[in-house]
C-alpha positions, 0 to 999 in steps of 0.5 A: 619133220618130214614136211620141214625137209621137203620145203628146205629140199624143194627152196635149195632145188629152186635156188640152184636152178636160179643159180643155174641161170646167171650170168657170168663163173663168179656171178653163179659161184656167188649165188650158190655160195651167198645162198648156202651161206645165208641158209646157215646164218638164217637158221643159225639166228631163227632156227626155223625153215621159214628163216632158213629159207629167208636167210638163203633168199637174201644171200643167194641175191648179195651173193649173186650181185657181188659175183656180178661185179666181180665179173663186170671187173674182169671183163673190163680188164680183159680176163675175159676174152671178147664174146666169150663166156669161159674165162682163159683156161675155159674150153675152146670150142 
């Protein structure tokens, strides 16, 4: 049990550093979000850690493409100032 617990630790840990390195606000919500997601409706259908892993593997990834698009739209209808990362109400630097 205890080595169960230290896998699904040590998968969440590399998954949020993965999360730490995208791109845009809505790409990193939707790599947190679709992995957290997907480690439940992994263990919700295969009730193991290898499918608990698997499960938020895949949607960290759909998560992190749909945040993706979401923010290529932004930036396209300008929600996003130029050359900046934060949307309007972000920090000013």
């Amino acid at each position: 049990m205890k080595t169960r617990l230290w896998i699904v630790a040590a998968a969440a840990t590399g998954i949020m550093t993965l999360a730490g390195c995208a791109g845009g606000p809505n790409q990193q919500l939707g790599t947190a979000g679709g992995a957290v997601g997907g480690a439940l409706v992994g263990n919700a259908i295969g009730g193991n850690t290898a499918a608990t892993v698997g499960g938020a593997a895949v949607g960290g990834l759909i998560g992190n493409q749909v945040g993706k698009s979401v923010d290529e739209r932004n930036y396209q209808r300008r929600y996003y100032p130029q050359n900046s990362y934060y949307p309007n109400n972000g920090p000013s630097y």
